[in-house]
mmCIF file of the N, C-alpha and C atoms, coordinates in Angstrom:
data_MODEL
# 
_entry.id   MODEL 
# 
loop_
_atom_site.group_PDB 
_atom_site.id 
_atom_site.type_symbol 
_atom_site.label_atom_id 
_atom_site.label_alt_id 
_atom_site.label_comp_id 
_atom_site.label_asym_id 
_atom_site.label_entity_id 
_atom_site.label_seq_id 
_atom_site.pdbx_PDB_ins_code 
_atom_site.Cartn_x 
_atom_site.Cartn_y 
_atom_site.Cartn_z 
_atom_site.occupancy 
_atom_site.B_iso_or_equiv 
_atom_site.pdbx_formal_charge 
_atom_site.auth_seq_id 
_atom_site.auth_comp_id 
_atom_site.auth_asym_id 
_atom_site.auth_atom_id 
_atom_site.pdbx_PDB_model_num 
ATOM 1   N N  . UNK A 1 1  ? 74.248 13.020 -129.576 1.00 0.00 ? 1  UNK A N  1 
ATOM 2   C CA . UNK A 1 1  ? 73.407 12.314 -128.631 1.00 0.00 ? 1  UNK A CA 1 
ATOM 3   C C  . UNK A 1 1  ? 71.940 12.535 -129.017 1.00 0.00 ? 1  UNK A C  1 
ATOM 4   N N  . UNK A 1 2  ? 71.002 11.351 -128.896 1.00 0.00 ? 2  UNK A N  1 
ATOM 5   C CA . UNK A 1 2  ? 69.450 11.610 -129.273 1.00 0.00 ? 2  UNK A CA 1 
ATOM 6   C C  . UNK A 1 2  ? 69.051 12.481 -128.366 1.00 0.00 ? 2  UNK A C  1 
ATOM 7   N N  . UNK A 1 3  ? 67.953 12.910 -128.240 1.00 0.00 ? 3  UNK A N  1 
ATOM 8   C CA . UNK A 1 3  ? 66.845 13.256 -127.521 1.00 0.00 ? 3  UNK A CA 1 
ATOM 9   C C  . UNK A 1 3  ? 65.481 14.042 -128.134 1.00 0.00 ? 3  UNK A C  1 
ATOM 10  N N  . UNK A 1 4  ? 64.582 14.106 -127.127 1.00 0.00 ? 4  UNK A N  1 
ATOM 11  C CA . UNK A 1 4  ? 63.331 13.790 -127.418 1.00 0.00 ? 4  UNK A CA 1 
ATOM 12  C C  . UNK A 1 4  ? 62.545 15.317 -127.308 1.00 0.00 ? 4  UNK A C  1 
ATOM 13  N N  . UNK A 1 5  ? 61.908 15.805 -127.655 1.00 0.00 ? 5  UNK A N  1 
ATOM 14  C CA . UNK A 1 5  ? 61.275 17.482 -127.237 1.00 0.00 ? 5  UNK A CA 1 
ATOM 15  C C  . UNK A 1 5  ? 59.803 17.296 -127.200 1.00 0.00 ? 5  UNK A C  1 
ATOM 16  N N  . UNK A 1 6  ? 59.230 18.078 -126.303 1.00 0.00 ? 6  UNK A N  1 
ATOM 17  C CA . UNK A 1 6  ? 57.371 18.532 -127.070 1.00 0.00 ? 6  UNK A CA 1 
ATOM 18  C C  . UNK A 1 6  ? 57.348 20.058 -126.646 1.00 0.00 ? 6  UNK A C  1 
ATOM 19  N N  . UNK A 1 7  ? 56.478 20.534 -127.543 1.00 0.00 ? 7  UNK A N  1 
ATOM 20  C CA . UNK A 1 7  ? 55.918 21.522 -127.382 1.00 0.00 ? 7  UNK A CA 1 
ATOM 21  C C  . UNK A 1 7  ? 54.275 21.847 -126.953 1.00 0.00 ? 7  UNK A C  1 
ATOM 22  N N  . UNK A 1 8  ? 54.237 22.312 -125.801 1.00 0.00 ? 8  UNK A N  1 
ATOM 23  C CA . UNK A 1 8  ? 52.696 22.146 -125.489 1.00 0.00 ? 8  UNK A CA 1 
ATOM 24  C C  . UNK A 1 8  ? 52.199 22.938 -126.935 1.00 0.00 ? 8  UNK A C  1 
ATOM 25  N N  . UNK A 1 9  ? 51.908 24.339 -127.025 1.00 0.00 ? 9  UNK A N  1 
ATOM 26  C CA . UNK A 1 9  ? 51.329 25.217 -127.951 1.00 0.00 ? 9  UNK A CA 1 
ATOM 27  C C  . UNK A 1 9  ? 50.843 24.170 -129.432 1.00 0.00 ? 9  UNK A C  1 
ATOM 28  N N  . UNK A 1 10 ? 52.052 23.001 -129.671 1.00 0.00 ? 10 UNK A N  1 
ATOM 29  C CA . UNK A 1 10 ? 51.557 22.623 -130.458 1.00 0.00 ? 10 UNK A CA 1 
ATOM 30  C C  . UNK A 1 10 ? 50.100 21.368 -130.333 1.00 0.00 ? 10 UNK A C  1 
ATOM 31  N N  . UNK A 1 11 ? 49.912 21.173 -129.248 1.00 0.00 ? 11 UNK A N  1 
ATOM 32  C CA . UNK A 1 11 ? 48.672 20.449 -128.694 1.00 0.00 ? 11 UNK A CA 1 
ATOM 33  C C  . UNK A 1 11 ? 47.105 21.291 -128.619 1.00 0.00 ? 11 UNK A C  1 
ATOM 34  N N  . UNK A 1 12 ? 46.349 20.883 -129.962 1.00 0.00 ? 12 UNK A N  1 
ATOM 35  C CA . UNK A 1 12 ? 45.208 21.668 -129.744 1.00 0.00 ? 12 UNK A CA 1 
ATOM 36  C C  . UNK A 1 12 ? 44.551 22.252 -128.587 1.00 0.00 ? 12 UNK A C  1 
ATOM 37  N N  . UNK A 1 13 ? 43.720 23.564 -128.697 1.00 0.00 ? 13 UNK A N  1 
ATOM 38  C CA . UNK A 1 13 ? 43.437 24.212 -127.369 1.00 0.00 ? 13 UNK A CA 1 
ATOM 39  C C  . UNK A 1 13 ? 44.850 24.926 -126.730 1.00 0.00 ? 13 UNK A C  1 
ATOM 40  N N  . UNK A 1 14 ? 45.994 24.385 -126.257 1.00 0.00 ? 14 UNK A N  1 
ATOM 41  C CA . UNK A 1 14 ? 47.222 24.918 -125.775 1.00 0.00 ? 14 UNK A CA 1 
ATOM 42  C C  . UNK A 1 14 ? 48.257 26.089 -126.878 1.00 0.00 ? 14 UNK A C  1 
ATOM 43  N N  . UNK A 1 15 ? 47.556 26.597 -127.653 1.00 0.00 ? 15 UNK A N  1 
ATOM 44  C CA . UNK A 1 15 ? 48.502 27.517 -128.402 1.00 0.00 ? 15 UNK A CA 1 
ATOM 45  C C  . UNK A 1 15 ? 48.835 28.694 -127.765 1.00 0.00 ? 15 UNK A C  1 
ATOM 46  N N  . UNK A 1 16 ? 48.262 28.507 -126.634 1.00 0.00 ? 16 UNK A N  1 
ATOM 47  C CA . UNK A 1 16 ? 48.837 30.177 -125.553 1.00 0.00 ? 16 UNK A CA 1 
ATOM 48  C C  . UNK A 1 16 ? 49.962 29.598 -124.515 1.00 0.00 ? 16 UNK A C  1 
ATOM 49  N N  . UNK A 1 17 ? 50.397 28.122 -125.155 1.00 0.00 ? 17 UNK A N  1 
ATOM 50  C CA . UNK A 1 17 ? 51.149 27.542 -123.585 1.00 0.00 ? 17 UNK A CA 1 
ATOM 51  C C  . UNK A 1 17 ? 52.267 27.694 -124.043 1.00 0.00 ? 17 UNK A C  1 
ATOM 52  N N  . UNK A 1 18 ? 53.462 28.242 -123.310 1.00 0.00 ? 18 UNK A N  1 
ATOM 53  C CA . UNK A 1 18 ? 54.689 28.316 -123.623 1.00 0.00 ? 18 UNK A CA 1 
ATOM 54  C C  . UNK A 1 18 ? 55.510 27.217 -123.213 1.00 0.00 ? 18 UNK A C  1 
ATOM 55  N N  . UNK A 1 19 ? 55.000 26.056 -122.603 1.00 0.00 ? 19 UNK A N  1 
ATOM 56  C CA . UNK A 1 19 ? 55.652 24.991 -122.250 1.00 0.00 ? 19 UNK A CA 1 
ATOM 57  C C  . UNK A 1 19 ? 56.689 24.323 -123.242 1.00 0.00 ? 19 UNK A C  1 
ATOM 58  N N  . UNK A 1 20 ? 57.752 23.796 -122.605 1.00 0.00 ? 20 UNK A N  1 
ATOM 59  C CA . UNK A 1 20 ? 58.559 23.037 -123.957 1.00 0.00 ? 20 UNK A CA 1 
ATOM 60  C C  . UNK A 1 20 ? 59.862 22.254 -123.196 1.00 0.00 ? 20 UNK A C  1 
ATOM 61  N N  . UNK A 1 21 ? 59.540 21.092 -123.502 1.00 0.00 ? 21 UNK A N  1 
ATOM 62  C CA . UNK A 1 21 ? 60.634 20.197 -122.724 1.00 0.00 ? 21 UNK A CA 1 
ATOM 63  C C  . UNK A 1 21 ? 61.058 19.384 -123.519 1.00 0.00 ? 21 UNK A C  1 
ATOM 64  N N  . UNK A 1 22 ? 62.407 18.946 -123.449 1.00 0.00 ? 22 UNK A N  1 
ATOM 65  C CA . UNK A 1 22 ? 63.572 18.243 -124.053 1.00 0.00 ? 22 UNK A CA 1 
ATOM 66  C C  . UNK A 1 22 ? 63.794 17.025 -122.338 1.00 0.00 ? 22 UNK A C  1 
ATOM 67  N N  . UNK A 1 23 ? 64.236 16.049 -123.369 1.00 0.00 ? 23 UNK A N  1 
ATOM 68  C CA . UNK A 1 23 ? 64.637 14.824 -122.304 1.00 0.00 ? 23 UNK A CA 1 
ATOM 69  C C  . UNK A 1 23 ? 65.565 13.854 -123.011 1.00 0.00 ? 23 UNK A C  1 
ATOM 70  N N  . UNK A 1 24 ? 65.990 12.831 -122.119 1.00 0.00 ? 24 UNK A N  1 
ATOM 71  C CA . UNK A 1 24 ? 67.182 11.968 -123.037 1.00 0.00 ? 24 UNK A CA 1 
ATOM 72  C C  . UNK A 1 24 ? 66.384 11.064 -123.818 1.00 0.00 ? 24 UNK A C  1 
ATOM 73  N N  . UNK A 1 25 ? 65.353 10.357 -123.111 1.00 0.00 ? 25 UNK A N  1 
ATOM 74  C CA . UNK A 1 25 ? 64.417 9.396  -123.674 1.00 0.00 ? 25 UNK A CA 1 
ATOM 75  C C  . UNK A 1 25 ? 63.106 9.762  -123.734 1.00 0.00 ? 25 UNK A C  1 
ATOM 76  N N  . UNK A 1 26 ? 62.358 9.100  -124.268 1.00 0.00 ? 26 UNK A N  1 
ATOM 77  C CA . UNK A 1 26 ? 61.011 9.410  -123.719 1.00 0.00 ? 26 UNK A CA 1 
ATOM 78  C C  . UNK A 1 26 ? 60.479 8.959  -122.621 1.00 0.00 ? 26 UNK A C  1 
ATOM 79  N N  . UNK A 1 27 ? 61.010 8.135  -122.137 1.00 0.00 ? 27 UNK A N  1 
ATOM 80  C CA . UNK A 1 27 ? 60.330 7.729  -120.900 1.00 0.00 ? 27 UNK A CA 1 
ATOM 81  C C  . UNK A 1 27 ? 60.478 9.405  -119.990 1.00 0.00 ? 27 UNK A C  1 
ATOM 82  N N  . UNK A 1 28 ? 61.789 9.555  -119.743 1.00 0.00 ? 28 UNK A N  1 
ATOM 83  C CA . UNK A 1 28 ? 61.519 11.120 -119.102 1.00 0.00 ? 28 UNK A CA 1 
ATOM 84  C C  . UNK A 1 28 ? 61.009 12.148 -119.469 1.00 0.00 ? 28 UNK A C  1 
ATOM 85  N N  . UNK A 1 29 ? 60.583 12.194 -120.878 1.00 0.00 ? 29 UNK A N  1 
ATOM 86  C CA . UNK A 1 29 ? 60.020 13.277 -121.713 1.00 0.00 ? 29 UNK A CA 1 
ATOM 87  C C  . UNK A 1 29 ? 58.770 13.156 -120.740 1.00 0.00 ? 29 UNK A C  1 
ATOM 88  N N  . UNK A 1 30 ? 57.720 11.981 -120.903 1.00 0.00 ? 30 UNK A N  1 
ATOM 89  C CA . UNK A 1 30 ? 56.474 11.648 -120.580 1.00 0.00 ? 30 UNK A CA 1 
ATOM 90  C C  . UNK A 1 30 ? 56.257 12.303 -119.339 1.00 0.00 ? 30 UNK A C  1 
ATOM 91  N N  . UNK A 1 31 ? 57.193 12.152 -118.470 1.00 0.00 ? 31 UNK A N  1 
ATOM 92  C CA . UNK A 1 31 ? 57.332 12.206 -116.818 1.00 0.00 ? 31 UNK A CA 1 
ATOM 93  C C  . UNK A 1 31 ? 57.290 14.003 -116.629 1.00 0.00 ? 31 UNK A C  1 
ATOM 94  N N  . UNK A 1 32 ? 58.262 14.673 -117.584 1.00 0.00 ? 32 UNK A N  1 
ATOM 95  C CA . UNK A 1 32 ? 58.160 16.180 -117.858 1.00 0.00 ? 32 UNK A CA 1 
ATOM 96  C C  . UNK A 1 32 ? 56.377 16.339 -118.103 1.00 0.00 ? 32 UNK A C  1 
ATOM 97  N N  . UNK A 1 33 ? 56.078 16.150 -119.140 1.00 0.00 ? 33 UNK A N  1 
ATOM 98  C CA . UNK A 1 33 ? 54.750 16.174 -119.816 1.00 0.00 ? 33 UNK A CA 1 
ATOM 99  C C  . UNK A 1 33 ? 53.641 16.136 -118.950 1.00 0.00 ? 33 UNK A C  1 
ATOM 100 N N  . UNK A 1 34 ? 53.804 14.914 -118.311 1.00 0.00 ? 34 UNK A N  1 
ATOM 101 C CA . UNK A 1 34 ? 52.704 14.805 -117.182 1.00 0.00 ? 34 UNK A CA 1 
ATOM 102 C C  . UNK A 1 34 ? 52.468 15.892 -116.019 1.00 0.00 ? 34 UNK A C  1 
ATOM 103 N N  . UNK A 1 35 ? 53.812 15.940 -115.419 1.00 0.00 ? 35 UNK A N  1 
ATOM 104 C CA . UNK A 1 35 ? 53.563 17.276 -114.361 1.00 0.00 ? 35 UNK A CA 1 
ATOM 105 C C  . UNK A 1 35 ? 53.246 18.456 -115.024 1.00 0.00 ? 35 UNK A C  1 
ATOM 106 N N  . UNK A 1 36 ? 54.154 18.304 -116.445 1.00 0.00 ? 36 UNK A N  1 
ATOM 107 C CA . UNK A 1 36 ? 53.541 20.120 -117.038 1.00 0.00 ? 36 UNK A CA 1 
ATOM 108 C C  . UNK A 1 36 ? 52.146 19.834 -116.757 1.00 0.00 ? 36 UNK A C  1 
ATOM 109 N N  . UNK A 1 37 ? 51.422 19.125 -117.739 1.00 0.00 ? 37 UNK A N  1 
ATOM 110 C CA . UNK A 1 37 ? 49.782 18.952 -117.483 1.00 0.00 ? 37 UNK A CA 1 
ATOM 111 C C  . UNK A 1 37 ? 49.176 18.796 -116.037 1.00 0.00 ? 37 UNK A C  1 
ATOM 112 N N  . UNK A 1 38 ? 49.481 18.292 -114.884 1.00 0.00 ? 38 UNK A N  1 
ATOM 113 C CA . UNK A 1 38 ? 49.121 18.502 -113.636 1.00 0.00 ? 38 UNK A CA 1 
ATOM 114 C C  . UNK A 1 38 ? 49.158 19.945 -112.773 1.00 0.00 ? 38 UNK A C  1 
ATOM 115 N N  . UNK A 1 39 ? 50.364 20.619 -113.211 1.00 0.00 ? 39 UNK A N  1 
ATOM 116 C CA . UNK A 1 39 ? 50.643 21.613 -112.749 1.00 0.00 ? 39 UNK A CA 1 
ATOM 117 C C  . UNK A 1 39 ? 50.126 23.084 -113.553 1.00 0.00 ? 39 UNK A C  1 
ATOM 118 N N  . UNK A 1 40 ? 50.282 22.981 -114.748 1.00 0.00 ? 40 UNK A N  1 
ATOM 119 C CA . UNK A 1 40 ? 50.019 24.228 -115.207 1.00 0.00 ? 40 UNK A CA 1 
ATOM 120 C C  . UNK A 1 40 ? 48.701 23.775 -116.027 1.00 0.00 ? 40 UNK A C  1 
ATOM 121 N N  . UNK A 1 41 ? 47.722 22.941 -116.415 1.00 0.00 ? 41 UNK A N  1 
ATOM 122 C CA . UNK A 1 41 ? 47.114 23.017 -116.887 1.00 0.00 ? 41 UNK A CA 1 
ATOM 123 C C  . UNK A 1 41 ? 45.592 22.279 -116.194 1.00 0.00 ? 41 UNK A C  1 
ATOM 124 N N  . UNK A 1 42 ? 45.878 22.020 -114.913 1.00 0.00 ? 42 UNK A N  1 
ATOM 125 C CA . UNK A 1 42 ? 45.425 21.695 -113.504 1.00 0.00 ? 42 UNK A CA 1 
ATOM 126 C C  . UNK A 1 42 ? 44.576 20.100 -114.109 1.00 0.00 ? 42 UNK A C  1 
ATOM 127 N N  . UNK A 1 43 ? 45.271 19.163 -115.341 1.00 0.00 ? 43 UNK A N  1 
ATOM 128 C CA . UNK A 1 43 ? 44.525 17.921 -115.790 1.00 0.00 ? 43 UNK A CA 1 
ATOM 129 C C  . UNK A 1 43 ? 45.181 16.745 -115.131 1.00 0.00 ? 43 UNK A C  1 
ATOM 130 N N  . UNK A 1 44 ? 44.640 15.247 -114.956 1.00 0.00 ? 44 UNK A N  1 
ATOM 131 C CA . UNK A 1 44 ? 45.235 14.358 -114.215 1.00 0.00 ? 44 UNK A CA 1 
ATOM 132 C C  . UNK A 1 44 ? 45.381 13.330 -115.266 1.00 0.00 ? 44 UNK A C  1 
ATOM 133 N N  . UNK A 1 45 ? 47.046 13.287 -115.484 1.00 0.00 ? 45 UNK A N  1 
ATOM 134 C CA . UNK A 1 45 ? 46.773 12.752 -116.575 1.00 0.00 ? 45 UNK A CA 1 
ATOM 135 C C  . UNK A 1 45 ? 46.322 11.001 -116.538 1.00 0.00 ? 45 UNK A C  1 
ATOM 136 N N  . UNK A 1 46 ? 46.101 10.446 -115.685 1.00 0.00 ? 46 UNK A N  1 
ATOM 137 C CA . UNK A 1 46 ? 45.870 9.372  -115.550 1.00 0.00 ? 46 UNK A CA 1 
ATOM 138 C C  . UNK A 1 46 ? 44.589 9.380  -116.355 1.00 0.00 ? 46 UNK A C  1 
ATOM 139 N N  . UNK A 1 47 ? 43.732 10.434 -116.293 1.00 0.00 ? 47 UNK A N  1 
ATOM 140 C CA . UNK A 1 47 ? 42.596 10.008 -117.166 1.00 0.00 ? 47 UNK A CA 1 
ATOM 141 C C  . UNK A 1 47 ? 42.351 10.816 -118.277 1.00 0.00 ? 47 UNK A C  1 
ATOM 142 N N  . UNK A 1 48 ? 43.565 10.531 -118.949 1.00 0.00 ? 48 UNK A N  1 
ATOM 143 C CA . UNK A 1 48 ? 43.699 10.610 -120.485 1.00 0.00 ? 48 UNK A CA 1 
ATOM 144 C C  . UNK A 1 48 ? 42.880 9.521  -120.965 1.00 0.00 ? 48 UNK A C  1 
ATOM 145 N N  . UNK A 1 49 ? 42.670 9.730  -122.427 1.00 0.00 ? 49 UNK A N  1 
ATOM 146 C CA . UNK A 1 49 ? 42.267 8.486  -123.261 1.00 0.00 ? 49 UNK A CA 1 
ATOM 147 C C  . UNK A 1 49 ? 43.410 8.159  -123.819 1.00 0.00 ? 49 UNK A C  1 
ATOM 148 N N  . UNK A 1 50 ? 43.523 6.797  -124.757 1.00 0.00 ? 50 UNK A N  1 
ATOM 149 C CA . UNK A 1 50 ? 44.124 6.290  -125.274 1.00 0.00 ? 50 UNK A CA 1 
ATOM 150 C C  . UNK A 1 50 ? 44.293 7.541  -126.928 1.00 0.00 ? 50 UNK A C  1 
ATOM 151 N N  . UNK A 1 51 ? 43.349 8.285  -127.111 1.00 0.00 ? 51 UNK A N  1 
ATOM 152 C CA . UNK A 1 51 ? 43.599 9.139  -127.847 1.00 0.00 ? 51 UNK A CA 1 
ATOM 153 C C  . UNK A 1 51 ? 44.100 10.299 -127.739 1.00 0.00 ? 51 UNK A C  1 
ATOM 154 N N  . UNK A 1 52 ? 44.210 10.723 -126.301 1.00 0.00 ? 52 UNK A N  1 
ATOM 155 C CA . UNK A 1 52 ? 44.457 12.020 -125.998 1.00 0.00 ? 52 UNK A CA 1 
ATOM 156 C C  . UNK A 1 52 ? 45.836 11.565 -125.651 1.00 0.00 ? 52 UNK A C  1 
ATOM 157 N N  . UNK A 1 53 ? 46.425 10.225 -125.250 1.00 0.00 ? 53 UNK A N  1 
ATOM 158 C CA . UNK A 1 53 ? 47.445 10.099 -125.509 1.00 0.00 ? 53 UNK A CA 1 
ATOM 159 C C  . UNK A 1 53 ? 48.736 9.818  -126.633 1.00 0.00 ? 53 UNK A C  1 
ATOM 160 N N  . UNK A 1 54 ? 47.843 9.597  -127.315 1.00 0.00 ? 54 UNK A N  1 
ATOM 161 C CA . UNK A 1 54 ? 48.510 9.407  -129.073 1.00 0.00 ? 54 UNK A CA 1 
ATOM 162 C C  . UNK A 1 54 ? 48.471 10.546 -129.785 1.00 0.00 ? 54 UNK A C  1 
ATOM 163 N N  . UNK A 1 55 ? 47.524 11.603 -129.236 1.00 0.00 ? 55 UNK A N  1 
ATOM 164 C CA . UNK A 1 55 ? 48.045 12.654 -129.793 1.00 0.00 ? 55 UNK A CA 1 
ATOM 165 C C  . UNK A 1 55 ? 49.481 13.791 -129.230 1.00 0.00 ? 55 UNK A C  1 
ATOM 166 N N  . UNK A 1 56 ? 49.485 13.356 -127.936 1.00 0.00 ? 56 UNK A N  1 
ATOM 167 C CA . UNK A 1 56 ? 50.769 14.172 -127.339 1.00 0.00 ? 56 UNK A CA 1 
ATOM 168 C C  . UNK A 1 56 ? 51.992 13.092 -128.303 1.00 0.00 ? 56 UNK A C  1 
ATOM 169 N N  . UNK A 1 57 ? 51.643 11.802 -128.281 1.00 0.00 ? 57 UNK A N  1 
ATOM 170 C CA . UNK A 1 57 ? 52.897 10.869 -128.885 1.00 0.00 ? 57 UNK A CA 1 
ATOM 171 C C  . UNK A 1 57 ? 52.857 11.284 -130.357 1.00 0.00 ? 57 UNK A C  1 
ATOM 172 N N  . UNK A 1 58 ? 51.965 11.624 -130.624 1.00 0.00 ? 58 UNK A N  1 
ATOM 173 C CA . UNK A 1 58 ? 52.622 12.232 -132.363 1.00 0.00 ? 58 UNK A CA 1 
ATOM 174 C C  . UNK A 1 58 ? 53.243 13.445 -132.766 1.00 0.00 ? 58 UNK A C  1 
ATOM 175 N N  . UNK A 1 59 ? 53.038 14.431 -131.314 1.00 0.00 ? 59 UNK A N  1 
ATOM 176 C CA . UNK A 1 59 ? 54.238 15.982 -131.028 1.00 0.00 ? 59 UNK A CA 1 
ATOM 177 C C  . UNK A 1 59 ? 55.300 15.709 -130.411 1.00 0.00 ? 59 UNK A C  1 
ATOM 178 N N  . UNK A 1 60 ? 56.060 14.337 -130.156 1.00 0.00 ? 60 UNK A N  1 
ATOM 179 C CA . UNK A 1 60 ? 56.965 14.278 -129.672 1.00 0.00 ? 60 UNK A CA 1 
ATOM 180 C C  . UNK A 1 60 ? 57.773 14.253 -130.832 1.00 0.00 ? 60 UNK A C  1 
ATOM 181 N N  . UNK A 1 61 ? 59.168 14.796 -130.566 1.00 0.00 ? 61 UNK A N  1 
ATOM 182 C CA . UNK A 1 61 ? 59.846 15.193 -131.984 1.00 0.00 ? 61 UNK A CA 1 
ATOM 183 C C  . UNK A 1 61 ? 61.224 13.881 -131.408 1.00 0.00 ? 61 UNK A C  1 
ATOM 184 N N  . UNK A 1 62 ? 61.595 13.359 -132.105 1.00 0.00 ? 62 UNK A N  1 
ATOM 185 C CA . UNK A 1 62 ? 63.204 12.770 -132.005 1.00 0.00 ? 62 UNK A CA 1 
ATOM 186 C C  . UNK A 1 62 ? 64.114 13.331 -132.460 1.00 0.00 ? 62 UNK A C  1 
ATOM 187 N N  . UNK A 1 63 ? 65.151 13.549 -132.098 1.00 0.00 ? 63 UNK A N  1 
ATOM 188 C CA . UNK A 1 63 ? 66.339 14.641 -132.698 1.00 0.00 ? 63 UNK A CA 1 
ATOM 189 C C  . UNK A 1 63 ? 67.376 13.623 -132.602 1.00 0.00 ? 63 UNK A C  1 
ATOM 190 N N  . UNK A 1 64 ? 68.098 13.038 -133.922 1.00 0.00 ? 64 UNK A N  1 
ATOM 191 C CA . UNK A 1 64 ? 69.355 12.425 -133.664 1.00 0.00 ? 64 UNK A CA 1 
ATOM 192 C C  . UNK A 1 64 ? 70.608 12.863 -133.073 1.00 0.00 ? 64 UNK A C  1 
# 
């Protein structure tokens, strides 16, 4: 079965974060991601940039 992982630590600035979530798709990966960042890193992600979002989308790993 696929699924999808990130690792915060690997997101510049976050190398002290032990965060790390697995999901079936990405759509739920994102949904993980977001609250991690609301909750433990107190950011909203609504006001991401279009870059600060392409960089979490290039630590998302696919696992066949």
């Amino acid at each position: 079965m696929a699924y999808c992982t990130y690792t915060c630590k690997e997101y510049p600035g976050m190398e002290m974060c032990p965060g790390r979530f697995e999901a079936e798709t990405e759509e739920e990966l994102w949904k993980h991601i977001e609250l991690h960042a609301s909750v433990a890193h107190k950011e909203d992600p609504a006001l991401w940039s279009s870059e600060d979002r392409a960089q979490v989308e290039a630590l998302i790993r696919r696992h066949a």
